[in-house]
C-alpha positions as CSV (number, residue, x, y, z in Angstrom):
1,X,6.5,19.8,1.9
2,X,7.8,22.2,4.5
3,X,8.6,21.9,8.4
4,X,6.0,22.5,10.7
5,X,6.8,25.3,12.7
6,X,3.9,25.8,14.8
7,X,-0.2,24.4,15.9
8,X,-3.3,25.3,17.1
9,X,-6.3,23.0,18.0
10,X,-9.3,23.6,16.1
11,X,-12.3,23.8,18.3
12,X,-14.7,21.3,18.9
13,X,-13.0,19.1,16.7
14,X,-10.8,17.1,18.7
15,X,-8.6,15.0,16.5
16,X,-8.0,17.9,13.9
17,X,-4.5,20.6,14.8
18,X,-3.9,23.1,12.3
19,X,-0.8,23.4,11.9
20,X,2.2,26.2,11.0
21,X,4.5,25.5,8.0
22,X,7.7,26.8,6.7
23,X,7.9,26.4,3.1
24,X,11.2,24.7,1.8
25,X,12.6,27.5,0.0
26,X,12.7,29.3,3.2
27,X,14.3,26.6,4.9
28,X,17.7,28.1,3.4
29,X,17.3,32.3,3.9
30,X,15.7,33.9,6.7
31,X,13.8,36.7,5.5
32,X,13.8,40.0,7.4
33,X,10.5,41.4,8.9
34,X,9.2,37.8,8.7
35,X,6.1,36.7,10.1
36,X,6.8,35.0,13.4
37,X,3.2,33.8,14.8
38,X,1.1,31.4,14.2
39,X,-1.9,33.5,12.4
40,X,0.2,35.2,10.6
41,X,1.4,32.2,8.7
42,X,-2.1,31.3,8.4
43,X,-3.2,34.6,6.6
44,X,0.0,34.2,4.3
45,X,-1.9,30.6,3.4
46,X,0.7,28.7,5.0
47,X,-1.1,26.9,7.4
48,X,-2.9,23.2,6.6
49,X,-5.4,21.3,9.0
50,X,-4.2,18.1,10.1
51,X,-7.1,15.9,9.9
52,X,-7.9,12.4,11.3
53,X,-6.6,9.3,9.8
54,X,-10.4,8.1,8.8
55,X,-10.9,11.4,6.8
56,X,-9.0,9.8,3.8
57,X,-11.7,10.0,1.5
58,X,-11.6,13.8,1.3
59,X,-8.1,12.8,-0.2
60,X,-9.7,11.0,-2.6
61,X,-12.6,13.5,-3.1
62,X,-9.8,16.4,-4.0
63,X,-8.2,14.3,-6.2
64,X,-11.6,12.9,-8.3
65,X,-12.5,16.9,-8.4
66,X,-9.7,17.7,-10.3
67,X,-9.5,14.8,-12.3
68,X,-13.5,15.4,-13.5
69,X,-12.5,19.5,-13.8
70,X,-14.5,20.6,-11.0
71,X,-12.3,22.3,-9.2
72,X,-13.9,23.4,-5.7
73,X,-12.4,21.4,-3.4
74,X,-9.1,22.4,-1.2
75,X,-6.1,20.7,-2.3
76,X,-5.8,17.2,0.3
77,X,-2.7,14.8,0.4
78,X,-2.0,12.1,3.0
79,X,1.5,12.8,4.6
80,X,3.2,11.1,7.6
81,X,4.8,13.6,9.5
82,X,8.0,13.5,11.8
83,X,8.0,17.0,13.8
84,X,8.4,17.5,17.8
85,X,6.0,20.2,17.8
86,X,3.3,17.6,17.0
87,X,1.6,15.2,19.6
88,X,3.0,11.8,19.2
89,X,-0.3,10.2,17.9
90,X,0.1,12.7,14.8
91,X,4.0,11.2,14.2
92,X,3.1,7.8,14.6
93,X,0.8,5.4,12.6
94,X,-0.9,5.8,9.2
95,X,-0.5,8.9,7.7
96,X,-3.0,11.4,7.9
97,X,-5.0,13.5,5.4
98,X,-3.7,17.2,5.1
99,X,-5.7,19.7,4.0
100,X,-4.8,23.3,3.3
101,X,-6.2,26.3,5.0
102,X,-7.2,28.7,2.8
103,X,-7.1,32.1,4.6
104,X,-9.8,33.4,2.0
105,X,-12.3,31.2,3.2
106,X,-14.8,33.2,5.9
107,X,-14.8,30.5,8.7
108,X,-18.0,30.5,10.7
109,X,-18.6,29.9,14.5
110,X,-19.4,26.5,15.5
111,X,-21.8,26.5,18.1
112,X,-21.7,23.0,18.8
């Protein structure tokens, strides 16, 4: 769990926000020299992708890796989420699959 703090749209991907997150155990002590924006959450791998409500199955697909001991896929819960940073179509409704967003993982440009 953890608050979401902060999001950024993904490009070209229109129902998907990554999102900002402050980790519960720094809900209770502000730490000094902190990391205050958005990408800098995302490189300390604090950032997840919000993802559509019909991506469920990659959910399911995290959750079958680990139980057959693959373990390549990015850990994926469904969550609801109550936050005013978010749009209200991502507070309302079914929950929707969170994925994390591993800052390790070279990102390529979509040109589409």
């Amino acid at each position: 769990g953890g608050d979401v703090i902060s999001k950024a749209r993904v490009p070209a991907h229109g129902q998907v926000l990554q999102v900002a997150l402050n980790p519960p155990a720094q809900r209770q002590v502000r730490q000094p020299g902190g990391v205050s924006t958005h990408r800098g959450h995302c490189r300390q791998g604090c950032c997840s992708l919000i993802k559509r409500t019909e991506d469920w199955f990659e959910v399911f697909a995290f959750h079958l890796d680990r139980v057959l001991g693959i373990n390549r896929s990015l850990p994926a819960v469904l969550r609801m989420f109550h936050s005013d940073v978010l749009p209200y179509r991502f507070t309302r409704g079914s929950p929707r699959p969170v994925v994390w967003w591993d800052p390790d993982i070279q990102h390529l440009a979509d040109n589409d």
